[in-house]
MIKOL-985921 format. One record per residue (C-alpha): x, y, z; residue number from 1. Coordinates in nm, 4 decimals. Example, Ala and Ser with C-alpha at 12.3 -4.5 7.8 and 13.67 -1.06 7.14 Angstrom:
px,py,pz,i
1.2300,-0.4500,0.7800,1
1.3670,-0.1060,0.7140,2
END
This chain:
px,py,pz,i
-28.4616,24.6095,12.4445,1
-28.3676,24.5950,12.0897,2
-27.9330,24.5559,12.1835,3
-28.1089,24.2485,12.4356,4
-28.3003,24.0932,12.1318,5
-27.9980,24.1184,11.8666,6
-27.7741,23.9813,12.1560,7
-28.0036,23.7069,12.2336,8
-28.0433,23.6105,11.8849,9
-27.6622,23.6608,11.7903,10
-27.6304,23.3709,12.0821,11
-27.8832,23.1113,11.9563,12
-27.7144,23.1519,11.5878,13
-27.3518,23.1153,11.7346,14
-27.4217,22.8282,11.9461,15
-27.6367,22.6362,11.6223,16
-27.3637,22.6976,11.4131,17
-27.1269,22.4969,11.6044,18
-27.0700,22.1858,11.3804,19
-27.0851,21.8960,11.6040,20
-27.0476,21.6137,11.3850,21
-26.7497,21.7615,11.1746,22
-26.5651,21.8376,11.5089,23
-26.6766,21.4698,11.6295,24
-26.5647,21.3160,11.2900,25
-26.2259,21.4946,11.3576,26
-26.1807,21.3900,11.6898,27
-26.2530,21.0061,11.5430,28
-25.9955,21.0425,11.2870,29
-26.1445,21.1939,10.9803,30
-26.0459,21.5297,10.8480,31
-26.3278,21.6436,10.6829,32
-26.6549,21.4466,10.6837,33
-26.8413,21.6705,10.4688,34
-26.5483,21.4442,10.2137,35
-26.7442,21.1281,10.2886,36
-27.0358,20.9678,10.2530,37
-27.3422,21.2066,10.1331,38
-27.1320,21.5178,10.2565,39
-27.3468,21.6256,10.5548,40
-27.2482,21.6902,10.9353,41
-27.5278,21.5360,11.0620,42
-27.6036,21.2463,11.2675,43
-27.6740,20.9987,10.9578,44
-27.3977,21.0651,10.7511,45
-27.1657,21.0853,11.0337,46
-27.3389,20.6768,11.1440,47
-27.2832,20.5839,10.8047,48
-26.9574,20.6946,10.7934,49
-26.8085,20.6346,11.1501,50
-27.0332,20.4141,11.3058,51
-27.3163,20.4188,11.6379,52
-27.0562,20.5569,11.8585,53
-26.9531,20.9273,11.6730,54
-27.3307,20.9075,11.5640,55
-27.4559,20.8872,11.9415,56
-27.2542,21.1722,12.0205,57
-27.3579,21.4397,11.6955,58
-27.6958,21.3283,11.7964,59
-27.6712,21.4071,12.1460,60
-27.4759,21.6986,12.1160,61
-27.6675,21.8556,11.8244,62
-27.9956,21.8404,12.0292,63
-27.8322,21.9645,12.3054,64
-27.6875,22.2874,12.1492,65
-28.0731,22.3762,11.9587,66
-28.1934,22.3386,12.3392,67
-27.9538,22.5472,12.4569,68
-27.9983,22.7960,12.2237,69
-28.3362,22.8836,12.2649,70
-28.2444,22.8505,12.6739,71
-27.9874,23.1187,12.6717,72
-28.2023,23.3220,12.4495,73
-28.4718,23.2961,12.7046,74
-28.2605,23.3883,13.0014,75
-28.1007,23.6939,12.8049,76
-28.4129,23.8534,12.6388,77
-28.7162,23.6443,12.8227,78
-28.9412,23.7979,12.5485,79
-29.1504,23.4926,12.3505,80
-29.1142,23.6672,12.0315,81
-28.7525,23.6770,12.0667,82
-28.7198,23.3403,12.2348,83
-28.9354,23.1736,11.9422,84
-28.7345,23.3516,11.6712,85
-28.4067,23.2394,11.8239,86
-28.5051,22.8356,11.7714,87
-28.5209,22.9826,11.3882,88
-28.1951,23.1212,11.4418,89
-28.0571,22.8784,11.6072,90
-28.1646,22.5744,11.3359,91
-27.9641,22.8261,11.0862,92
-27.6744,22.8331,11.2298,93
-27.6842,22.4242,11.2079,94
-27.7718,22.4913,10.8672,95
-27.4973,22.7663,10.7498,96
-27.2234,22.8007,11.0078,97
-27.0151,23.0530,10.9993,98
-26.7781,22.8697,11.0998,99
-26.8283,22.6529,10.7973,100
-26.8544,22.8572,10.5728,101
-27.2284,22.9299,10.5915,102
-27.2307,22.5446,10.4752,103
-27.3319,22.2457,10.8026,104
-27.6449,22.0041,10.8166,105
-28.0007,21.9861,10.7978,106
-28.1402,22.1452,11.0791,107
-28.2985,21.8325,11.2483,108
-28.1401,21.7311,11.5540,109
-28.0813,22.0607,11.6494,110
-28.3795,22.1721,11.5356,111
-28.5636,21.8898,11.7669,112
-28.3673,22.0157,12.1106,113
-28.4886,22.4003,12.0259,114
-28.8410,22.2779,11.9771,115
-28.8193,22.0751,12.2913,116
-28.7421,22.4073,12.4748,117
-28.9879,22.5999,12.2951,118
-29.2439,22.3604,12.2266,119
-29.2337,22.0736,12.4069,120
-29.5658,21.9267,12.4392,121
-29.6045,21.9885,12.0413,122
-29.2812,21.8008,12.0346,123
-29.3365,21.4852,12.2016,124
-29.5905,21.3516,11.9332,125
-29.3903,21.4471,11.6535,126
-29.0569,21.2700,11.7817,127
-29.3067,20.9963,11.8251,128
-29.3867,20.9729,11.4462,129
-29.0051,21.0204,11.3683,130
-28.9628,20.6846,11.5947,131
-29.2498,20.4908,11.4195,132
-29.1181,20.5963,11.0507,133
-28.7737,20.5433,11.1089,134
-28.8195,20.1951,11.2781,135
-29.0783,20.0751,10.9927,136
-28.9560,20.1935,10.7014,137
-28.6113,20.3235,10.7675,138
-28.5963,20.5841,10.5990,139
-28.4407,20.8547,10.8323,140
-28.4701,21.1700,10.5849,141
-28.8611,21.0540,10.5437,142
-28.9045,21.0136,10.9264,143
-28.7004,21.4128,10.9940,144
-28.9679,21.5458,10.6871,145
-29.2930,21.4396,10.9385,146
-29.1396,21.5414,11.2446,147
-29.0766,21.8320,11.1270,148
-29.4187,21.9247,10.9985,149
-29.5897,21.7843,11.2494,150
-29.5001,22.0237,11.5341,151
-29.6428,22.3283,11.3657,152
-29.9779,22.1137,11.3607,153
-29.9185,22.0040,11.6927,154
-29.8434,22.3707,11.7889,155
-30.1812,22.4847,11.6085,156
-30.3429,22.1994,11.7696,157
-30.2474,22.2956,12.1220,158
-30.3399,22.6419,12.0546,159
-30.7066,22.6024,11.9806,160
-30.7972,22.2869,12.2036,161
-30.5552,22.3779,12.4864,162
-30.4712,22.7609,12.5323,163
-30.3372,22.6626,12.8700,164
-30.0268,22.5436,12.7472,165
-29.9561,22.8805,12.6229,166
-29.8595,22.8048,12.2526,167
-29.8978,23.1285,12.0642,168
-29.9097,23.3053,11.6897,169
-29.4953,23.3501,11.7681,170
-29.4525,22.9899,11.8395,171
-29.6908,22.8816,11.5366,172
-29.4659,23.1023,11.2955,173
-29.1424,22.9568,11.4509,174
-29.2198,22.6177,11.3847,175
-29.3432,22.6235,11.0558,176
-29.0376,22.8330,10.9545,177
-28.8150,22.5411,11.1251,178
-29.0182,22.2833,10.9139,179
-28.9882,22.4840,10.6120,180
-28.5923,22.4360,10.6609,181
-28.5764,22.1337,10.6959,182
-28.7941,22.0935,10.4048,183
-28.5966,22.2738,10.1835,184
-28.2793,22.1067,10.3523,185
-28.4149,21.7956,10.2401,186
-28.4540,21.8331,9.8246,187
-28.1780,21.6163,9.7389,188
-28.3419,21.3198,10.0083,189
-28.6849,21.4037,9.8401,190
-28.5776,21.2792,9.5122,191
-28.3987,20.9869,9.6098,192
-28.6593,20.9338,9.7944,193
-28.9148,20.9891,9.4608,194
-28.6322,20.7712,9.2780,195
-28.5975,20.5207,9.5238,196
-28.2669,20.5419,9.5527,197
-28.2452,20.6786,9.8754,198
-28.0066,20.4683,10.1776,199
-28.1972,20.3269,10.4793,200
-28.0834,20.3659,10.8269,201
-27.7986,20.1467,10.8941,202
-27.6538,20.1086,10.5305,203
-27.2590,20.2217,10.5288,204
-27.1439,20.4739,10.2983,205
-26.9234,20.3345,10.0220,206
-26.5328,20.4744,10.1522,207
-26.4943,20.7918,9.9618,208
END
């Protein structure tokens, strides 16, 4: 059981730490994106930098790998401890691939498709609020900071009101340690954000 669990877990790190934007911003043309821009591999820099197109596909593909990573985990282990620990995992490998370096992105796209796996019902609201604060006030790093502490409340939520969903102490944990990443992911938005000097959705990156 133990060889399953470090095997399952191994998996969901490996498959976050694949950097999808800076192997999208190399297929586009640039060598290095963390070189441009505010540095990051994530889907904002990389529309910013490159445009709706490259973004689209970082997006898309960075959700895609957190869901898969807490899938595979499920299928190889099946355990919810191990399956809820492996969306940790998994949102840690975005945010220090190996294969970077131990450096990537923030942990919020792919931190949104393993919480869609794990938690999806605590998810929808949650992606909701990212929606609303990214369309009013367009601040994307503002929006990813709710989402992300909304699903442990939505998770907590679920748990007393609705224990037929089956949301759990292992599922509670997970998500708040996911939000607490991105949280601390997020410092350098925070105090542009505090500053006010923090870009909007939409506004290029001066060419580096």
């Amino acid at each position: 059981m133990v060889l399953t669990a470090a095997l399952a877990l191994l998996a969901a790190y490996l498959i976050g730490a694949l950097p999808i934007g800076f192997l999208v911003a190399r297929a586009f043309g640039l060598r290095d994106i963390r070189g441009h821009g505010s540095g990051n591999i994530g889907a904002t820099n990389v529309l910013r930098t490159l445009g709706k197109g490259p973004a689209i596909l970082t997006l898309v593909g960075d959700i895609v790998k957190g869901w898969c990573a807490v899938e595979v985990a499920a299928r190889i282990s099946g355990h919810t401890h191990v399956t809820a620990t492996a969306a940790v995992l998994a949102v840690m490998g975005n945010c220090w691939s190996v294969f970077l370096g131990f450096r990537g992105g923030k942990g919020v796209a792919t931190g949104l498709g393993a919480m869609l796996r794990l938690v999806p019902w605590a998810t929808v609201p949650a992606a909701l609020a990212w929606i609303l604060i990214a369309a009013t006030l367009r601040y994307a790093s503002l929006a990813s900071l709710a989402a992300a502490v909304c699903i442990p409340i939505g998770v907590a939520i679920f748990a007393a009101v609705a224990p037929g969903f089956g949301y759990t102490v292992p599922h509670l944990v997970a998500t708040a340690a996911v939000a607490a990443l991105i949280v601390t992911r997020h410092q350098e938005n925070i105090e542009r954000l505090r500053a006010g000097t923090e870009r909007r959705i939409g506004e290029r990156s001066p060419a580096a």
